[in-house]
C-alpha positions in Angstrom: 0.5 -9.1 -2.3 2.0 -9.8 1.1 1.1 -12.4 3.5 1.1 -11.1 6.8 4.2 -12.1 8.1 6.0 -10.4 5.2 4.0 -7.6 6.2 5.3 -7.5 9.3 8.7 -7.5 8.1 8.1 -4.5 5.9 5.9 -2.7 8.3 8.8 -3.2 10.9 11.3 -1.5 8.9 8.6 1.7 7.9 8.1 2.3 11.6 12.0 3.1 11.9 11.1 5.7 8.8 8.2 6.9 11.0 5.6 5.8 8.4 2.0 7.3 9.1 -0.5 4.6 7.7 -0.1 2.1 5.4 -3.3 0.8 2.8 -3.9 -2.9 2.2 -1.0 -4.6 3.9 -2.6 -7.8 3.1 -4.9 -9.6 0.5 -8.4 -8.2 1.0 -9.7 -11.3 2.0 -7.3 -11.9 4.7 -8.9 -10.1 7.4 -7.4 -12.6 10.1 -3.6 -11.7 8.8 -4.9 -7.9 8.7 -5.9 -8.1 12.1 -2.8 -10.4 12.9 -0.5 -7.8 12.0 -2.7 -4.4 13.3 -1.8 -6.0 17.1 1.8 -6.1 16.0 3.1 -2.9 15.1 2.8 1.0 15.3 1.8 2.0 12.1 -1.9 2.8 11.2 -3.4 0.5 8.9 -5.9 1.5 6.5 -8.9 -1.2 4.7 -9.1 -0.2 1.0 -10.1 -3.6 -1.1 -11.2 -5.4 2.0 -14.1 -2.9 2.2 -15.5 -4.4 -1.0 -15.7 -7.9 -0.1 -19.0 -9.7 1.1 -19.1 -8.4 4.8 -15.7 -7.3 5.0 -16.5 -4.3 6.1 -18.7 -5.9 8.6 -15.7 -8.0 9.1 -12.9 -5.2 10.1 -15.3 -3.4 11.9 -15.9 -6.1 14.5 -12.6 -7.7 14.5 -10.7 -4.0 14.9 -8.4 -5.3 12.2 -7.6 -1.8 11.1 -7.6 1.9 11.9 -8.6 3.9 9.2 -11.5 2.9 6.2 -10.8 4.4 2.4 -13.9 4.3 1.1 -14.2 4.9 -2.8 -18.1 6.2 -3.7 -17.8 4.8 -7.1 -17.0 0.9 -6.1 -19.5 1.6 -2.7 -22.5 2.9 -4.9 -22.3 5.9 -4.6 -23.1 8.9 -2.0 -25.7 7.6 0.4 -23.9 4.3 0.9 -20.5 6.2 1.6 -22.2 8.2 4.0 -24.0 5.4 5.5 -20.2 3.3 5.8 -18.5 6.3 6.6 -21.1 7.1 9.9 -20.4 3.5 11.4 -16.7 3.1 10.9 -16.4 6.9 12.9 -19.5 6.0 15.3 -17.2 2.6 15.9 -14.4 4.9 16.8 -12.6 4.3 13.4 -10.9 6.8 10.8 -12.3 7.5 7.3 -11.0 8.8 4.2 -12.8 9.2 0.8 -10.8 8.8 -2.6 -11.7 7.7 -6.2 -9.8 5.1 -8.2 -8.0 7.2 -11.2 -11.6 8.1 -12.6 -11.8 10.8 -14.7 -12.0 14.6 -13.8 -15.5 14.2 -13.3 -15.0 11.1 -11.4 -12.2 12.5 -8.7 -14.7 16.2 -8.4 -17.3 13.5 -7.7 -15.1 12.2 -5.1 -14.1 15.0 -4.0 -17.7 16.4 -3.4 -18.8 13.1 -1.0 -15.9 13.9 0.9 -16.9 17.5 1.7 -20.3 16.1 2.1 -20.2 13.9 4.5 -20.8 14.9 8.2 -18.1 13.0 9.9 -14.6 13.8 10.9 -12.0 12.3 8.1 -8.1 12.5 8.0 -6.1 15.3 7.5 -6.8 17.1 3.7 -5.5 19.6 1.5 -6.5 21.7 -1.5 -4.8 20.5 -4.6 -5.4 21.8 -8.1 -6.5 19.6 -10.8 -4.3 20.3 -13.6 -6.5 19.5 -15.7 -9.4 22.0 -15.3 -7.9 24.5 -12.8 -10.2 23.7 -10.6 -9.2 23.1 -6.3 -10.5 19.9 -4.8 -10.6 18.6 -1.5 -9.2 15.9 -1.1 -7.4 13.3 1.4 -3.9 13.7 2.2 -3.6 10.1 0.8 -4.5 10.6 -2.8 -1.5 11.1 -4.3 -2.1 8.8 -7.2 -3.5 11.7 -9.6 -0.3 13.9 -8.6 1.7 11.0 -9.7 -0.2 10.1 -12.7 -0.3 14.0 -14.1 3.5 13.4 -14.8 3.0 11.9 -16.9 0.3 13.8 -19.3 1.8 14.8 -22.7 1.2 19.3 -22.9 -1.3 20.6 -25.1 -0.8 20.5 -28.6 
């Protein structure tokens, strides 16, 4: 974990690279070094953990400490409160994203299904295949996790 001046150092040099967002700069419950460091540079900074603090969400929204909002159903309980977060970070004039958190199949179709559910305006997406029922899914442009993680899967026997 970074404190927010090494942050800035690292988000300093990503903005030469042209770096589109960066998750959870900080610790979650630094919300003052978050916002610190969102008046300091470029890049789009996204809440992940902070979310799932007491009244952090509360927190970020008010202090415009970031720009974008991942919100996880599974850790947020479920669809209707995702839906509910995902309407007042966009209504606030904030970004939104929905991911998992390397659930199972189920788990990321889960996911996958509040995201195409919800009736706000999220980051770009793409279709992906889940290699592991050949089934497409909608998902955010920053889950990558699974892609990386599916590397690693030993073939069928």
């Amino acid at each position: 974990v970074w404190t927010a001046e090494q942050a800035l150092h690292a988000l300093r040099t990503f903005e030469a690279a042209r770096i589109a967002l960066v998750e959870q700069p900080v610790a979650a419950d630094d919300i003052v070094g978050m916002q610190w460091l969102h008046e300091r540079v470029d890049i789009k900074i996204a809440a992940d953990e902070s979310v799932l603090i007491p009244d952090g969400f509360v927190r970020l929204i008010a202090s415009r400490a970031v720009d974008v909002f991942v919100l996880k159903p599974m850790f947020l309980g479920g669809w209707s409160a995702t839906r509910d977060m995902a309407r007042m970070a966009v209504e606030a004039g904030f970004e939104v994203t929905v991911t998992h958190a390397l659930e199972s199949g189920v788990g990321r179709h889960a996911a996958a299904c509040v995201a195409a559910l919800l009736d706000v305006p999220m980051l770009p997406v793409r279709w992906v295949r889940d290699a592991a029922d050949g089934q497409a899914a909608h998902r955010s442009r920053g889950t990558q996790v699974g892609d990386f993680v599916r590397q690693f899967r030993r073939p069928p026997v």
